[in-house]
C-alpha positions as CSV (number, residue, x, y, z in Angstrom):
1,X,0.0,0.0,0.0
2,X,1.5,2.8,-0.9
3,X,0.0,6.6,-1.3
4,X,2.9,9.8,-1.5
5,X,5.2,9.0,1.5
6,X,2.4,6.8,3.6
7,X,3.6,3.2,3.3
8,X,1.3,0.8,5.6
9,X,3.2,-1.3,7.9
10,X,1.8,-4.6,7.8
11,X,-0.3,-4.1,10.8
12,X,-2.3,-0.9,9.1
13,X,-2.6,-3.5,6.0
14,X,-4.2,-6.2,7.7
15,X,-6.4,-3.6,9.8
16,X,-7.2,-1.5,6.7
17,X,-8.1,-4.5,4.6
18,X,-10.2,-5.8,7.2
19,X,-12.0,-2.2,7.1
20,X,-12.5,-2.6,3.1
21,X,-13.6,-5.9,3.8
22,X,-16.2,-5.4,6.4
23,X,-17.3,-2.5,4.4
24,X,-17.9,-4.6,1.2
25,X,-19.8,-7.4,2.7
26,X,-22.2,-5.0,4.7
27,X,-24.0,-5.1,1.6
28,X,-25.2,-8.8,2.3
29,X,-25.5,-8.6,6.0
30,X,-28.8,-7.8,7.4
31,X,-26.9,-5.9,11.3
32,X,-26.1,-3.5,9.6
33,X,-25.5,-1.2,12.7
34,X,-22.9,-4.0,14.0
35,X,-20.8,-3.9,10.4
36,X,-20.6,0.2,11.0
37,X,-19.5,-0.6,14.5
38,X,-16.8,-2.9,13.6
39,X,-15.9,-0.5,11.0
40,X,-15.8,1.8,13.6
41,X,-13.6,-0.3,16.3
42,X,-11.1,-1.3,13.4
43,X,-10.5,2.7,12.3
44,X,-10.2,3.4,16.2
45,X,-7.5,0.3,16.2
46,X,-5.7,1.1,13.5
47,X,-5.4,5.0,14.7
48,X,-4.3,4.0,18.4
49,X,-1.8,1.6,16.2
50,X,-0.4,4.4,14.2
51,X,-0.2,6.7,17.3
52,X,1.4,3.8,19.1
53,X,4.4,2.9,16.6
54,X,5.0,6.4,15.0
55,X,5.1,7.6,18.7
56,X,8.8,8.4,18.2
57,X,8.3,10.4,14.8
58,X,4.6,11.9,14.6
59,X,2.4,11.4,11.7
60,X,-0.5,13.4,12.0
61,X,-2.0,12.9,8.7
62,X,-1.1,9.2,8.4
63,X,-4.6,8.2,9.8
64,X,-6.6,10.3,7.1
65,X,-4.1,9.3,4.4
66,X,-5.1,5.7,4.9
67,X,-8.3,6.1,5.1
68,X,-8.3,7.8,1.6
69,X,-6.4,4.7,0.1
70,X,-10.2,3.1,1.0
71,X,-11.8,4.6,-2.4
72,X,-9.0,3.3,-4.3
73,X,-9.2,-0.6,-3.1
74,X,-12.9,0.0,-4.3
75,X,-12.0,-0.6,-7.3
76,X,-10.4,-4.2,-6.4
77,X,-12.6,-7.0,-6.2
78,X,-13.8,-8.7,-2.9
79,X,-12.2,-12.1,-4.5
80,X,-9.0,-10.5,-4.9
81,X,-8.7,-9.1,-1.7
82,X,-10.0,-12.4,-0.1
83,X,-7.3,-14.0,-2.3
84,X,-4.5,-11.4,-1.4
85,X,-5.0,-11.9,2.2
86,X,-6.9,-15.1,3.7
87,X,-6.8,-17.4,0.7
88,X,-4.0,-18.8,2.1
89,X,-4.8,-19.0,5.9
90,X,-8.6,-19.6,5.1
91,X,-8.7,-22.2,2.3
92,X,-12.0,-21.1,-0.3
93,X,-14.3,-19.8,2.1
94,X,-15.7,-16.8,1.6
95,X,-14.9,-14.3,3.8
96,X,-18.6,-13.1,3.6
97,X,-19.3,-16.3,5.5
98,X,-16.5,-16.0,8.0
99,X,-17.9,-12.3,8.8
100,X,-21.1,-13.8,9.4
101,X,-20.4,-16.8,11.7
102,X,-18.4,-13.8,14.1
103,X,-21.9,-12.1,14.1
104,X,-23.6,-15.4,14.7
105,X,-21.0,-16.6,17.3
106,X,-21.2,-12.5,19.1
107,X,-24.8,-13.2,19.8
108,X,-24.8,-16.7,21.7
């Protein structure tokens, strides 16, 4: 991920994936107040991250520069980005379904 001089560490990539991800499967989830607050928890994670590692040389724009790289991985499928990043751990399940079953699991 790369955008001018904001390169995400791989823990901003996993977390801003995750973001993208959630986002894109809202569309077939019926909570949708739960997806928003996930969305919500992982942008809140992922700014506590970036205050946490770049403690020692501020970034006060690296948050918002992230979160503008969202619009871009729009435009990447939900396949690719479940084959970029969980194929590999997950096997061929759908993250859509894996999304759900946290939901499903939250609620017991």
């Amino acid at each position: 991920m790369y955008a001018g001089n904001t390169c995400g560490d791989r823990s901003q990539t996993t977390t801003t994936t995750t973001t993208t991800t959630t986002t894109t499967t809202a569309l077939t989830l019926t909570d949708v107040e739960t997806v928003a607050r996930l969305q919500d928890d992982a942008q809140l994670a992922l700014n506590r991250y970036i205050d946490v590692a770049y403690h020692a040389a501020p970034q006060p724009f690296r948050f918002g520069k992230l979160l503008l790289l969202l619009a871009s991985l729009r435009s990447v499928s939900a396949d690719t980005v479940e084959d970029l990043y969980f194929r590999s751990t997950l096997g061929h399940i759908p993250v859509s379904h894996i999304v759900v079953d946290m939901f499903a699991s939250a609620h017991l």
